[in-house]
C-alpha positions in Angstrom: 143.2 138.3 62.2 141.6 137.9 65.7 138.2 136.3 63.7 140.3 134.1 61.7 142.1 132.7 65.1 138.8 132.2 66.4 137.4 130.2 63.4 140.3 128.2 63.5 140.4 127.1 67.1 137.0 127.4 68.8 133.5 127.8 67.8 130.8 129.5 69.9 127.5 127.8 70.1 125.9 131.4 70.9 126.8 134.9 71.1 125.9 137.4 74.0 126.1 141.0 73.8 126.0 143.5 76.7 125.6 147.4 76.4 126.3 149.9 77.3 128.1 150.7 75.3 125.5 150.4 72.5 128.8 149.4 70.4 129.2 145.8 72.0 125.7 145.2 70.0 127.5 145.7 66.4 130.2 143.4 67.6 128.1 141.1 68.5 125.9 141.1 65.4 129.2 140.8 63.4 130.3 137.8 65.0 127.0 135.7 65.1 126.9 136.4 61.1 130.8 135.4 61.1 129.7 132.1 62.8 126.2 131.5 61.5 125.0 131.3 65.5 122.2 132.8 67.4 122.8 136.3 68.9 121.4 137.4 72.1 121.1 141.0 73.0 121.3 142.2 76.4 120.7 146.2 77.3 121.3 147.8 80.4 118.6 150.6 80.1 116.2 151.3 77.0 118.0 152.4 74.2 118.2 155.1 73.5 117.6 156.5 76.4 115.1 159.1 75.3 112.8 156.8 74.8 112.5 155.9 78.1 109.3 157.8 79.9 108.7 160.7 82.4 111.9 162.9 82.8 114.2 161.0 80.6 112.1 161.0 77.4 112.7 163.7 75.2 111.9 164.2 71.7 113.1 162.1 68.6 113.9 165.2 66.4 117.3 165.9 65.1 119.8 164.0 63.2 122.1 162.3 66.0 118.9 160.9 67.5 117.2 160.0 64.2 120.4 158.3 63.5 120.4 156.4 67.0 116.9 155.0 66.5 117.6 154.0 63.3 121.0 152.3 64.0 118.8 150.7 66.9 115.9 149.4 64.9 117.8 148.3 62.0 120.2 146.3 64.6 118.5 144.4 67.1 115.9 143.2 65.0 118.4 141.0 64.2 119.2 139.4 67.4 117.3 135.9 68.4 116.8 137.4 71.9 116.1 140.3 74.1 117.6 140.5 77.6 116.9 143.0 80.0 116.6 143.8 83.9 113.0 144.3 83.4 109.8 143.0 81.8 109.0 146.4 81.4 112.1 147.7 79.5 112.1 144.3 76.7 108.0 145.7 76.4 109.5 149.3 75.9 111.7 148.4 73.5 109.4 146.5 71.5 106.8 149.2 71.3 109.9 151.7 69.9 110.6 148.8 67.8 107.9 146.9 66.2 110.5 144.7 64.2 111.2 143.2 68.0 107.7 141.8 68.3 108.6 138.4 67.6 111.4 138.1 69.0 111.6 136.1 72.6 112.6 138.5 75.6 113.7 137.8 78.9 113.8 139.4 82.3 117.4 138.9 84.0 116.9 141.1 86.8 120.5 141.9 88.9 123.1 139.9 90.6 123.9 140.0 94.1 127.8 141.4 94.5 129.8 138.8 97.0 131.2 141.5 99.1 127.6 142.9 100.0 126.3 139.4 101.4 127.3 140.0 104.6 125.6 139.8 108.1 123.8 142.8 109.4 125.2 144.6 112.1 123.4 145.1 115.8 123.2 148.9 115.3 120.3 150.9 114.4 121.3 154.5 113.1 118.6 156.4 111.1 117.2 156.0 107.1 119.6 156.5 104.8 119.7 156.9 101.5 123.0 155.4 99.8 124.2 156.7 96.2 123.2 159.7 94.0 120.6 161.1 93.3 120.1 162.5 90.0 117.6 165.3 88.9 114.9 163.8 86.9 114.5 162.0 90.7 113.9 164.9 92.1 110.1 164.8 92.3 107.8 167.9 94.4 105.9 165.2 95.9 108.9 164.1 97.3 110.4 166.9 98.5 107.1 168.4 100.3 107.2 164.9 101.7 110.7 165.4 103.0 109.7 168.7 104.5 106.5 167.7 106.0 108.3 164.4 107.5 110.9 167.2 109.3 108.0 169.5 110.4 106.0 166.4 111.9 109.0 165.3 114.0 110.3 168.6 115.5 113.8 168.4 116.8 114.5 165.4 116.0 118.5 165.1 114.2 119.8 162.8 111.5 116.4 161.4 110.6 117.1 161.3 106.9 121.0 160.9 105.4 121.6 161.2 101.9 125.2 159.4 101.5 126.5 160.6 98.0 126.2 163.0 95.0 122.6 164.3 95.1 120.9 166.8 92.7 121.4 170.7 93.3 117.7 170.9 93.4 117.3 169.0 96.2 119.4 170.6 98.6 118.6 173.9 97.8 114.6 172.7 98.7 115.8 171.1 101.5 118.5 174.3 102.8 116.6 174.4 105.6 115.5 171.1 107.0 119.2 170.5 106.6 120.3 173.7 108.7 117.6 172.5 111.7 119.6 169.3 111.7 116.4 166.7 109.8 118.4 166.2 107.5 122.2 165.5 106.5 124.0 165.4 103.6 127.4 163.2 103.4 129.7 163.2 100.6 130.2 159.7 98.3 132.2 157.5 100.8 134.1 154.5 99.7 132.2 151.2 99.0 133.4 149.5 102.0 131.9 152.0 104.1 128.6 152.6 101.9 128.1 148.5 102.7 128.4 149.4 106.5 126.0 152.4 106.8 123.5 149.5 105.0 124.0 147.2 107.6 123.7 149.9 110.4 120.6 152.0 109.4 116.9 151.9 110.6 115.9 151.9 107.5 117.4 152.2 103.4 115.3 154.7 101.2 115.4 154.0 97.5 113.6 156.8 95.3 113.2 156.3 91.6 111.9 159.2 89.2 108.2 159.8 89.1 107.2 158.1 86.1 104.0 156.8 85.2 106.1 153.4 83.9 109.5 153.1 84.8 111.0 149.9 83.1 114.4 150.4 85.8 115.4 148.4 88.2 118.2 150.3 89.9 120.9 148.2 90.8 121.2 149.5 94.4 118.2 146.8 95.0 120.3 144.1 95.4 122.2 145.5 98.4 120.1 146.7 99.9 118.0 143.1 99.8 121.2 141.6 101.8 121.7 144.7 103.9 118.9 142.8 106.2 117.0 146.2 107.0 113.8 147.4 106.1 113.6 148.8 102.7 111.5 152.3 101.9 111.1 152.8 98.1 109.4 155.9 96.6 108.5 154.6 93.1 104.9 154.8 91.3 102.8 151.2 91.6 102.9 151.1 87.7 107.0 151.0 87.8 109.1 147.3 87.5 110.6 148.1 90.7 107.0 147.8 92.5 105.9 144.9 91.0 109.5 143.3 91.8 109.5 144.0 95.2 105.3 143.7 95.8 104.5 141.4 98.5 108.0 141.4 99.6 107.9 141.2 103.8 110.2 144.4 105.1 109.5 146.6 101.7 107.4 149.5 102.0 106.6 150.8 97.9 105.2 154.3 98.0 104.4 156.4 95.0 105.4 160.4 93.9 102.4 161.3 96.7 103.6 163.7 99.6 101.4 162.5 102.5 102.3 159.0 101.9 106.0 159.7 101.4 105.7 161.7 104.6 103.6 159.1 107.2 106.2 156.2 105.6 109.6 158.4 106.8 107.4 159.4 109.9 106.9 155.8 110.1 110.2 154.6 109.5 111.9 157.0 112.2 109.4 155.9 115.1 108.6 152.1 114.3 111.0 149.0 113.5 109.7 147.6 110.2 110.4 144.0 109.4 113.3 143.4 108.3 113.2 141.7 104.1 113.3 137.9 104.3 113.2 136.6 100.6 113.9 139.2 98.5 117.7 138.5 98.3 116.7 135.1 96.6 115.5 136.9 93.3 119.2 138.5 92.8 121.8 135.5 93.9 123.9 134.2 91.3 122.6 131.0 90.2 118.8 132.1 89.9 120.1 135.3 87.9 122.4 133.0 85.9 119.2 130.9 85.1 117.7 133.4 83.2 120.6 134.1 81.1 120.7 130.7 80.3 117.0 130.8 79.5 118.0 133.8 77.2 120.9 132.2 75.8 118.7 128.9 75.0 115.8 130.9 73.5 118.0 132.6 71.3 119.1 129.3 69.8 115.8 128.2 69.7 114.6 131.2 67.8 117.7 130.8 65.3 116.9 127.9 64.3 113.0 128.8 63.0 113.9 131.2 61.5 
């Protein structure tokens, strides 16, 4: 009833799908064959998500995962387009899905929220971490780093806050840099306040799993890029969140390595890095909104080739 109201009344030059859930992606397949018009697919994170590398990929054996890579192969090869955050995750995808080889794919990258774009404040506390960390981030490299940053600067309080839900296995490794004061954990605070502790630290650590390839780009980039403060991220040089940020003034990319995750803290607690100049330009709205519309116009171009 809802299609046939539709038809009637208005018809869409092009239809855009966004997951997750993965269950957007059959509606939108249904309603670009109802119309005859291009369909363009966006996805969030690989799907699914074991076949993303490093701590997230598992194996493909069993019946519910059989059944999600097959749902997902025989699916999106339909679509006329494949949008993603990443490069690296459309390249992923089309490697776990051959059919997608000719299929145009486009990197959208994240959008800036409004309420973050707002001046930095004169304050400069210590690094802090904003958000949760989850266990496949938490690396050895980075927690001998951790330690060894805390043994290098005897005494010293508060160098490191981790604001947020993290991982068991971190705080148990780091029981005792925490009890000598290095290091504090703080509960998940509100988003007002998360924006604040941004705007007030030395510096904003970022850590991403240690994967060989990541194809993520965590969406905590883009506040951090208008937080105005110097920007530590522990992610492998191979990973999309490297070459994003590469070259960026204020950025300091380190990989899973312990002696460089250590001298970069170190670093960070004694020194005033730059502050990040232009990489808040990649994530405003009207240059992410471009690449949609590249998307959406590559997807029409494709559908009507084929």
């Amino acid at each position: 009833s809802r299609t046939e109201a539709l038809d009637d009344n208005w018809r869409p030059d092009c239809v855009l799908s966004m997951s997750t859930p993965f269950d957007s992606h059959l509606l939108g397949h249904n309603l670009a064959k109802h119309f005859d018009i291009p369909w363009a697919a966006f996805l969030s994170d690989p799907w699914p998500i074991w076949t993303a590398p490093g701590p997230y990929a598992g194996s493909n054996k069993g019946f519910y995962r059989s059944l999600q890579f097959r749902s997902g192969e025989r699916l999106l090869k339909e679509c006329d387009a494949l949008l993603a955050p990443t490069l690296e995750q459309i390249e992923l995808q089309r490697r776990v899905y051959p059919a997608l080889a000719g299929i145009p794919g486009v990197e959208t990258l994240h959008c800036i929220s409004p309420e973050s774009a707002t001046p930095a404040a004169d304050e400069r506390t210590g690094i802090f971490h904003l958000g949760q960390i989850t266990p496949e981030r938490c690396s050895k490299a980075l927690i001998d780093g951790i330690k060894s940053m805390a043994a290098a600067l005897p005494g010293e309080k508060n160098v490191l806050t981790f604001v947020g839900n993290v991982a068991d296995d971190i705080r148990h490794a780091l029981a005792e840099e925490q009890e000598c004061g290095a290091i504090e954990f703080v509960p998940p605070v509100s988003s007002e306040r998360s924006l604040e502790l941004m705007r007030s630290a030395r510096t904003l650590l970022l850590v991403e799993a240690d994967m060989d390839q990541s194809p993520f780009l965590p969406s905590k980039i883009t506040d951090y890029a208008v937080a105005q403060r110097p920007i530590l991220i522990v992610s492998n040089d191979s990973s999309a969140l490297a070459r994003i940020t590469r070259g960026q003034v204020g950025v300091n990319c380190v990989p899973h390595d312990a002696q460089r995750i250590e001298k970069s803290l170190v670093d960070a607690h004694k020194q005033l890095p730059q502050v990040p100049k232009d990489l808040a330009a990649s994530f405003t709205p009207d240059r992410v909104a471009s690449r949609y519309r590249d998307g959406l116009q590559q997807a029409v171009q494709h559908f009507s080739t084929r």
